[in-house]
C-alpha positions, -999 to +999 in steps of 0.1 A: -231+331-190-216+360-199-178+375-185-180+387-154-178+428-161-142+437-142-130+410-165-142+424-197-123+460-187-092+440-178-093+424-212-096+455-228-068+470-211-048+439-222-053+443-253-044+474-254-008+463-236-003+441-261-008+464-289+015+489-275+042+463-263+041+452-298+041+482-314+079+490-295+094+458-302+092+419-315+075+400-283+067+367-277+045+349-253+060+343-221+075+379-223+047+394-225+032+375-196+060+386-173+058+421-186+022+422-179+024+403-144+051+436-137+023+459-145-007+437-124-017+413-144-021+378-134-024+366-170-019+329-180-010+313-211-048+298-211-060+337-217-030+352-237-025+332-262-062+330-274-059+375-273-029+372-292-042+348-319-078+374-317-056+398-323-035+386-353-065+371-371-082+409-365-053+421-386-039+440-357-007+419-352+014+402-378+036+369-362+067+355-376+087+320-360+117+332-350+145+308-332+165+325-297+191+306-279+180+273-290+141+277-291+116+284-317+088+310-307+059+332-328+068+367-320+042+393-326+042+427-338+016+455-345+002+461-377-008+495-396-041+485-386-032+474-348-013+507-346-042+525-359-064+505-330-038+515-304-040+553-313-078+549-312-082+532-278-054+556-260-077+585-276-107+571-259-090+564-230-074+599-222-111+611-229-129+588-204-097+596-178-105+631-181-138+627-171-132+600-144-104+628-126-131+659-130-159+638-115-135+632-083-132+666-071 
């Protein structure tokens, strides 16, 4: 059965998070979770980490271990190609904005 269709969107919109997120700074996991549940997203670790590990084996993030205050975690950063992917989605997104606020009036 496919995804309900809100989901799919949501995803999308995720993924673009991520790419950006990644794109400013080294993240890992459970930061981005919080950073995403700051911005509305109820995302668990059952639906992030499969997106993250979609998105590295795409070629659009690169992951390194890395050990912080005891612990080892992946953290993720975006590629030349995930960067690339980020300017093309917040291109397509300004357009279909655009046309989304003119249709309101």
């Amino acid at each position: 059965m496919p995804a309900h269709p809100v989901r799919a969107i949501v995803l999308g919109f995720l993924r673009l998070h991520i790419l950006y997120h990644a794109r400013v700074e080294p993240v890992y996991g459970a930061w981005l979770m919080s950073e995403l549940r700051r911005h509305g997203y109820d995302v668990g670790p059952g639906t992030l980490y499969p997106m993250l590990h979609a998105l590295e084996q795409a070629g659009f993030l690169s992951t390194r271990m890395e050990v912080s205050e005891g612990r080892r975690r992946r953290v993720y950063r975006t590629t030349k190609a995930g960067a690339q992917m980020l300017r093309e989605g917040r291109r397509r997104a300004q357009v279909l904005l655009a046309e989304i606020e003119q249709g309101e009036e």
